[in-house]
N, C-alpha and C positions, 0 to 999 in steps of 0.2 A: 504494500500500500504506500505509496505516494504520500510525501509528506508537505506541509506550510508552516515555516515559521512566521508568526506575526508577530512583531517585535515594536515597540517603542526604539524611537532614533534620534538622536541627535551625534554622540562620534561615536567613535569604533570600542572602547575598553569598556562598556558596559553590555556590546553587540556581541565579542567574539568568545566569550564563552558558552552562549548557547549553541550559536552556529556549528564550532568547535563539537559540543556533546548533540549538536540532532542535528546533523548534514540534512539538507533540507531541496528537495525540488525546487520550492519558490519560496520565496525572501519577501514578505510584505514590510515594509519599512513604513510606519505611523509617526508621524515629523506634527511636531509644532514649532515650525518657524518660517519662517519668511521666507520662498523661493531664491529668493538673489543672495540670502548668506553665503558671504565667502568660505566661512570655515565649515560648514555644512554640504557645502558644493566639493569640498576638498572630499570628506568625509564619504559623501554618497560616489564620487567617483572611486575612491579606495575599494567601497564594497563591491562596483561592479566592476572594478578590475581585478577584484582578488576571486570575486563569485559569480560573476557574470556568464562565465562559461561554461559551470556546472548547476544553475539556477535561475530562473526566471525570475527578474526585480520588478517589483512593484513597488511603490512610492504613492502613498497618500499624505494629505496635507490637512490637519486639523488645527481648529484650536480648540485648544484643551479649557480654555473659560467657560466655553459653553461644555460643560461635565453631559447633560444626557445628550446633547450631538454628536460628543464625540463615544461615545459608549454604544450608539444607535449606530454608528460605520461601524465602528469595528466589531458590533454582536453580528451585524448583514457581510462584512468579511468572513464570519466564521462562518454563516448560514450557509455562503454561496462557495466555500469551500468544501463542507463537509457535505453540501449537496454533490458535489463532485469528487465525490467520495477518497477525499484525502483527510489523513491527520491531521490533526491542528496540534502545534507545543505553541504557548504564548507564551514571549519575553514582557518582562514590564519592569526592564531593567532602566531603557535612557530614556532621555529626553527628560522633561520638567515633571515637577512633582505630580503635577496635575492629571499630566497626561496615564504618568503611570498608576493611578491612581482610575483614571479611566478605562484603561487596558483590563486592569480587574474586576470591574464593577462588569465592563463587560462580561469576562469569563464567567464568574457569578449568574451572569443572565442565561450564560450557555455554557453551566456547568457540564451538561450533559453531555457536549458537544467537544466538547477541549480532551484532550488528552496528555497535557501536562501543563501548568502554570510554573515556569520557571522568573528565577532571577539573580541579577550577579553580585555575590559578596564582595565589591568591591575593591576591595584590602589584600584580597591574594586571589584574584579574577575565577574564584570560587562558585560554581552555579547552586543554587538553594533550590530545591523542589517546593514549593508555594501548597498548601491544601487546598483543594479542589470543592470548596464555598458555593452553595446558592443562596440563593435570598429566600430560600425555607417556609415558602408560603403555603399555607393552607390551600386545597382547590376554592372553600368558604371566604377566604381571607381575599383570591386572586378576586375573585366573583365580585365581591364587593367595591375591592379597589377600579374595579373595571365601570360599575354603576357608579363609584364615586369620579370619577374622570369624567365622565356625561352627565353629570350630576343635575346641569343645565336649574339650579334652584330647588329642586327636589329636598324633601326634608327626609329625615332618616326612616321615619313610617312608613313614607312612600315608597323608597328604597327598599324595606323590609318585606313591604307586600310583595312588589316586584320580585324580590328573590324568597320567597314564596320561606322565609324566616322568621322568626318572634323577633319583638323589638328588644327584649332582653338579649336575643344573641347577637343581635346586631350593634348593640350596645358596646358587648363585650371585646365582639372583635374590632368596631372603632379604638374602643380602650386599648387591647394587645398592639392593632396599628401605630397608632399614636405614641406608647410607649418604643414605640421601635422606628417609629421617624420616618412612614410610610403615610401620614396625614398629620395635619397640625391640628392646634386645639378646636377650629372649628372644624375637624372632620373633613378639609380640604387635603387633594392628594397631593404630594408633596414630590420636589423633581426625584427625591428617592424610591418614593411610591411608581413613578413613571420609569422609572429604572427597571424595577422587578414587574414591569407590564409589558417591556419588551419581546 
């Protein structure tokens, strides 16, 4: 089986120890920065001079401020890969905090779908295997958040009839939401909440 690595990019010592332990058919490189960086144009020319002949590069170009945009390419990278029946290993070693941070949140959405979460210890170019995390929702709990996204003014009763639930359980699972930062106190979904509806 054919494999992808989907990696966070900005230089090379946070890139070349996964590449190193999962030789990869194709090389997705997730950049948050500016096309015309000079030391990123360095950077990305190294990789496909050093990979280019045994891996197909691909280069997308996010920004990571916006956390569910960039969580939303890269869960539909994993979608459109593992539809094409390859491995996915995800790096969320480089590039800014943010991004790597978004690299995860993806995997989490596509827990199922990843077949290893890696990243580089830094300090002695060390790969760490990452635990393979979802956002652990209830089918109850998705249900809801999905009627809370179309929520469209609807009050929690209305909502309750609709998913055909007592108002106490619907209660309950606002409260477990809430407590876990998938709705705010008024029961609004929250970009986390829109993370785990991916």
């Amino acid at each position: 089986m054919e494999l992808t690595l989907i990696s966070s990019f900005y230089s090379l010592e946070p890139f070349m120890p996964a590449i190193r332990n999962y030789p990869a058919s194709k090389i997705i490189l997730v950049i948050d920065a500016k096309k015309g960086d000079p030391e990123l144009k360095k950077n990305l020319d190294l990789v496909d001079g050093t990979f280019g002949k045994i891996a197909k590069i691909k280069t997308v170009f996010v920004d990571s401020a916006n956390v569910l945009g960039t969580v939303r390419t890269v869960a539909e990278l994993i979608d459109k890969e593992t539809a094409e029946g390859k491995k996915v290993v995800m790096n969320a070693s480089g590039g800014f905090k943010l991004l790597g941070h978004a690299m995860l949140y993806a995997s989490f959405a596509r827990a199922s779908k990843i077949d290893k979460i890696v990243c580089s210890a830094m300090k002695d170019a060390r790969l760490v295997e990452l635990p393979k995390l979802s956002f652990g929702l209830s089918d109850a709990k998705l249900g809801l958040l999905k009627k809370l996204e179309k929520r469209n003014g609807r009050s929690v009763d209305e909502m309750a009839e609709a998913l055909g639930k007592s108002r106490a359980m619907i209660y309950q699972h606002l409260k477990e939401l809430k407590e876990e930062g998938y709705v705010d106190k008024e029961f609004n979904i929250t970009e986390t909440g829109r993370m785990a509806l991916l």
